[in-house]
N, C-alpha and C positions, 0 to 999 in steps of 0.2 A: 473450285468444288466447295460447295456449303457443307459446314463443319456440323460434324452431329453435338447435338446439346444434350445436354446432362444439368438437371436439376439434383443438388448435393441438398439435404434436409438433418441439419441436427442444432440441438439446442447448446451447444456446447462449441465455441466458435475457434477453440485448436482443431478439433475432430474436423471442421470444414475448411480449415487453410491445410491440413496435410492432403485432405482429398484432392482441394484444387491444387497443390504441388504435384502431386503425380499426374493428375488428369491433363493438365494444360500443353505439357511439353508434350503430352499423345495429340496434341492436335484439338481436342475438343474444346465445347464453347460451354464453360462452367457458370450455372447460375446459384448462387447460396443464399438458405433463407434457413430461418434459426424457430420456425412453430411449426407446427400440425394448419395451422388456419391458414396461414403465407402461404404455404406449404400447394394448398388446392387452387388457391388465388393464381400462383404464379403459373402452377401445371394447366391449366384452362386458356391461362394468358399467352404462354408461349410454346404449349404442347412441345416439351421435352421428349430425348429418343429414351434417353433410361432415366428413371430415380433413384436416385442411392437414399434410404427411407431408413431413419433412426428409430427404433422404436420406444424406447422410454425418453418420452418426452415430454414436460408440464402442459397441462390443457389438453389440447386434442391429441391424444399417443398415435405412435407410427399405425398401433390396429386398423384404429379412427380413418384415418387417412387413409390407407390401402383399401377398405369397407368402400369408402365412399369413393375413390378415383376407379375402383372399378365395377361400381354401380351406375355410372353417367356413360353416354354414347361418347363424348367428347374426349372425357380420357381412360375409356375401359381397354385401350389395346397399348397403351405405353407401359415395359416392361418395370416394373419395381421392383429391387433389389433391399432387402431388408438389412442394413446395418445395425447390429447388434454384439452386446458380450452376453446377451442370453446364451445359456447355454443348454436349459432344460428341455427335452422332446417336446412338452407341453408346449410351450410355447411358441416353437418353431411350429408345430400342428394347425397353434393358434394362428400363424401370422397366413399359414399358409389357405385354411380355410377362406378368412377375410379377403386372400385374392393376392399374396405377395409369389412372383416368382419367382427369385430366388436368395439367396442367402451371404453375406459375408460377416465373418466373424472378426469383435475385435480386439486388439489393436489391429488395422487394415494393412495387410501385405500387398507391395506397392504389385507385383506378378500376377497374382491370385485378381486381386482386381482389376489389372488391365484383362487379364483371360474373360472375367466376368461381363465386363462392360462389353469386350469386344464379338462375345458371342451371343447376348442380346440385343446387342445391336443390328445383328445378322437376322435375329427374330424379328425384329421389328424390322425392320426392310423390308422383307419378307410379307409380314403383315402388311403391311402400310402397300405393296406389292398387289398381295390377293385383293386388299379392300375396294382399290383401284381399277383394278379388272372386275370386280364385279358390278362397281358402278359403271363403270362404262359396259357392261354387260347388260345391265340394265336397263341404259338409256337405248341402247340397240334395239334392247329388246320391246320396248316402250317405242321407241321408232318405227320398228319392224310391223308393231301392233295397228301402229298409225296407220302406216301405207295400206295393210294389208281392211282397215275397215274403211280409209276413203277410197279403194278400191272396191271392197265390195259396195259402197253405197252406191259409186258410182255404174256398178253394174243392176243395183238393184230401181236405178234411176231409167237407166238404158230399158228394162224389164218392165217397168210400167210405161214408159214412153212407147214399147212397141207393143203394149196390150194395148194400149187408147190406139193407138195405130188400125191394127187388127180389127180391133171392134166398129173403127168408125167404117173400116172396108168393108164390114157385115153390111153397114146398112147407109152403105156411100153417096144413095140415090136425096137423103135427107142431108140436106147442105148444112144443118146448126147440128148435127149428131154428135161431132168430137165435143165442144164445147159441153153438151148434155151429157155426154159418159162422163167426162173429167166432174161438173158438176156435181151428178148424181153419186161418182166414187167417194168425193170430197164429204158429201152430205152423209153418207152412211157409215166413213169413217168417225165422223164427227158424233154421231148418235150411238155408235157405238160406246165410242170413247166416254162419252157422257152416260153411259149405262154400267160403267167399270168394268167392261169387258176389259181386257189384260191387253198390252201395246203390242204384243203378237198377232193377237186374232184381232185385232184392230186393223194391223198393217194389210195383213191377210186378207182381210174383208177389202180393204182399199184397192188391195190389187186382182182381187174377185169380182166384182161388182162393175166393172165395164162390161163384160163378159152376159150381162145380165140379158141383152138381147141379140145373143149372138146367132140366135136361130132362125133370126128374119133373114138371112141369105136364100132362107130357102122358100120364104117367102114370094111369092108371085107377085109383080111390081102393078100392077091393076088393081092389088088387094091392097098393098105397101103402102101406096100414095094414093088411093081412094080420098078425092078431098070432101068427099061427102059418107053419108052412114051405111054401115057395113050392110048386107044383107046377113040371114043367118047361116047360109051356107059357107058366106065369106067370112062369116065371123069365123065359125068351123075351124077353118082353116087358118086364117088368122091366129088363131090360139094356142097351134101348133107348133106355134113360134119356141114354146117353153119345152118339148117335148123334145124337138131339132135340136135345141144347142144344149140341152143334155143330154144327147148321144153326141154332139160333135166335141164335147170333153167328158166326157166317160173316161174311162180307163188309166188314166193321169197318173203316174207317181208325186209330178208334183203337188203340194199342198194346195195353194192357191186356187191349180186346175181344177182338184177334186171341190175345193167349194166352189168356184165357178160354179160346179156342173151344179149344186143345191141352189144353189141363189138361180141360175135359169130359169131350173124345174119351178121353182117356188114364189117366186116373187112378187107373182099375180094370184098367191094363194091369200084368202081372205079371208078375218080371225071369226067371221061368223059361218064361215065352210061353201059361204054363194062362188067362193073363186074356182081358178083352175088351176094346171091340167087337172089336180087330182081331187079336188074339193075339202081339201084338209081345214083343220080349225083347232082356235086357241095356240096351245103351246104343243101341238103336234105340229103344226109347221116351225121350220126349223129355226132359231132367232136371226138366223143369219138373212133368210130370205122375209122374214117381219119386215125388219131393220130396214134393206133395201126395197122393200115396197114403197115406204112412205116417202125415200127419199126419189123414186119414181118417180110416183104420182106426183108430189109436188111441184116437177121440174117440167112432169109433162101440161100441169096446170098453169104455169107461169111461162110457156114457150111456145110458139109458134110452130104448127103443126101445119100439115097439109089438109086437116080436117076442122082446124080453128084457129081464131086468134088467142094470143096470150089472154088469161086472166090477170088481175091487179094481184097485189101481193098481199092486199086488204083478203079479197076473195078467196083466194088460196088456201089461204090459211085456213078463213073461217072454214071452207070445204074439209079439210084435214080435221078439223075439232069437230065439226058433226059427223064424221066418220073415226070417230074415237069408239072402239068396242062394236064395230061393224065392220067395216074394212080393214082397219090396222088395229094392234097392239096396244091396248091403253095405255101401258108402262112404255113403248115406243113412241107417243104420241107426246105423252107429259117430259120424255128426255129431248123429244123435238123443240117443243116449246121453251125448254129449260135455256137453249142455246138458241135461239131465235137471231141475238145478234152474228154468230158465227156462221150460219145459215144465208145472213144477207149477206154476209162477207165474204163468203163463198160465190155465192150469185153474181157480187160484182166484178171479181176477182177473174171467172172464166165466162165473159159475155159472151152471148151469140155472134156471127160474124156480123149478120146488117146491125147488128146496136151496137155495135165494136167502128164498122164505118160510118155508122148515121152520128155517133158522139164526134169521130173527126172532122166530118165536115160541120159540125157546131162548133167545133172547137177554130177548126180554120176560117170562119164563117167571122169569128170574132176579133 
């Protein structure tokens, strides 16, 4: 069994051979140092169970010492015993403010202080006990913390993998539409983000924004994949698209849902009021459904449709800056452009399927 330690401090080196004459035959493992300055040196060095702490001592006094050992994290729980022939209240008040706790008087009664040492050292167990348990309470708890947020990531993973799910079932009859949700989510995350919207309503929007045309299920497949130009009746209806998938998420408690349903209604609303369903403008359409307009339109300018081929990414673009303060959001427009590299990176990142296989057989070609 390891011997508890006892740090002896006085300046006077009788006063520290009677200490260690009674202490050692108790079993304990006695260190003696004759300053106030040794004193803090050796308590750091080998975190003693008690200090037997002299108080008039040249240089740094027993005060000094007690002041400072239990000002520091390292040794503010090791119990200090003030040895002293002070005998005034004062002074005992004094030691005791400074953080000393408890007392023997001298000359040292070899009973009185083994009772002393022996019941501080009970404290300090004790101590040393709780400290223990809290850290490992701690760390549990810091554990606990772990599990429980790469579980909810992972649920919040599983949550967006089966919106892009959902969304692309909406409109399953376009073979590159997953690829286009996930893009488009990406893109208006990212314009978000670059507009200082807050990592909430960020995340939000990302997980909002598939959902953007989730009303074409109800869409007529004649009108759907029309690979040529709409007529205006078909347009009509066509348009409808925003008006369907915000009734097919209406009433939502969740967060998400509920902007869903605004990015549906709105997404085809245009800042000069020509859009639809409801012909809003400016910052009466809501920034959420701005935001994922452009990141739309973009995606639908640079992707192959049933009604066109891709545009260049030269093209695109320009199209989107002459559509600054007509179609989209000026302030949406210039945060597009700010992140243009992250834009392509996205692009590359979620290809369509045939440019996803058209790159392998280049690739095995080689």
């Amino acid at each position: 069994m390891k011997k508890p330690k006892i740090l002896a401090v006085d300046d006077e080196d009788r006063n520290l051979r009677l200490l260690q004459a009674i202490l050692l035959p108790l079993g304990y493992d006695v260190t003696l140092v004759h300053d106030g300055e040794e004193a803090l040196e050796k308590a750091k060095e080998t975190s003693p169970d008690v200090i037997l702490l002299d108080i008039m001592m040249p240089g740094t006094d027993g005060f000094e010492v007690v002041r400072v050992l239990k000002s520091e994290e390292a040794t503010r729980s090791i119990p200090v015993v003030m040895v002293t022939a002070l005998r005034e209240v004062d002074d005992r008040v004094k030691a005791l403010e400074a953080g000393a706790d408890d007392f023997i008087s001298k000359p040292v009664e070899k009973t009185e202080l083994r009772a002393r040492v022996q019941s501080l050292l009970k404290v300090k167990a004790y101590n040393d006990h709780m400290r223990e348990y809290q850290k490992e309470l701690e760390a549990e708890v810091t554990k606990r913390t772990e599990q429980l947020r790469q579980a909810f990531e992972r649920i919040k993973s599983a949550s967006l993998d089966t919106i892009y799910r959902l969304s692309t079932a909406a409109e399953y009859k376009d073979e590159d539409t997953g690829a286009h949700i996930k893009r488009m989510s990406n893109y208006s995350a990212a314009v978000a983000r670059k507009m200082g919207l807050d990592e909430t309503t960020v995340e939000t929007i990302l997980y909002a924004s598939p959902m953007h045309d989730i009303g074409k299920i109800g869409i007529p497949d004649h009108i759907l994949l029309k690979p040529g130009k709409l007529s205006s009746d078909e347009w009509e209806i066509m348009k409808q698209h925003t008006v369907i998938g915000g009734r097919i998420l209406e009433g939502s408690d969740a967060e998400f849902i509920r902007l869903g349903e605004v990015i549906a209604l709105t997404h085809h609303e245009k800042w000069d009021g020509s859009g639809y369903p409801l012909g809003l403008s400016g910052e009466k359409i809501p920034i959420d459904g701005r935001i994922t307009a452009i990141a739309d339109v973009f995606d639908a300018l640079t992707s192959k449709r049933p009604y066109k081929e891709p545009f260049s990414i030269e093209k695109s673009f320009a199209i989107i800056k002459d559509e600054r303060g007509r179609h989209f959001d000026p302030d949406v427009v210039d945060a597009f452009f700010a992140i243009k590299d992250e834009i392509l990176s996205i692009r590359h990142r979620f290809k369509d399927r045939h440019e996803s296989k058209f790159l392998q057989m280049i690739g095995s070609a080689d």
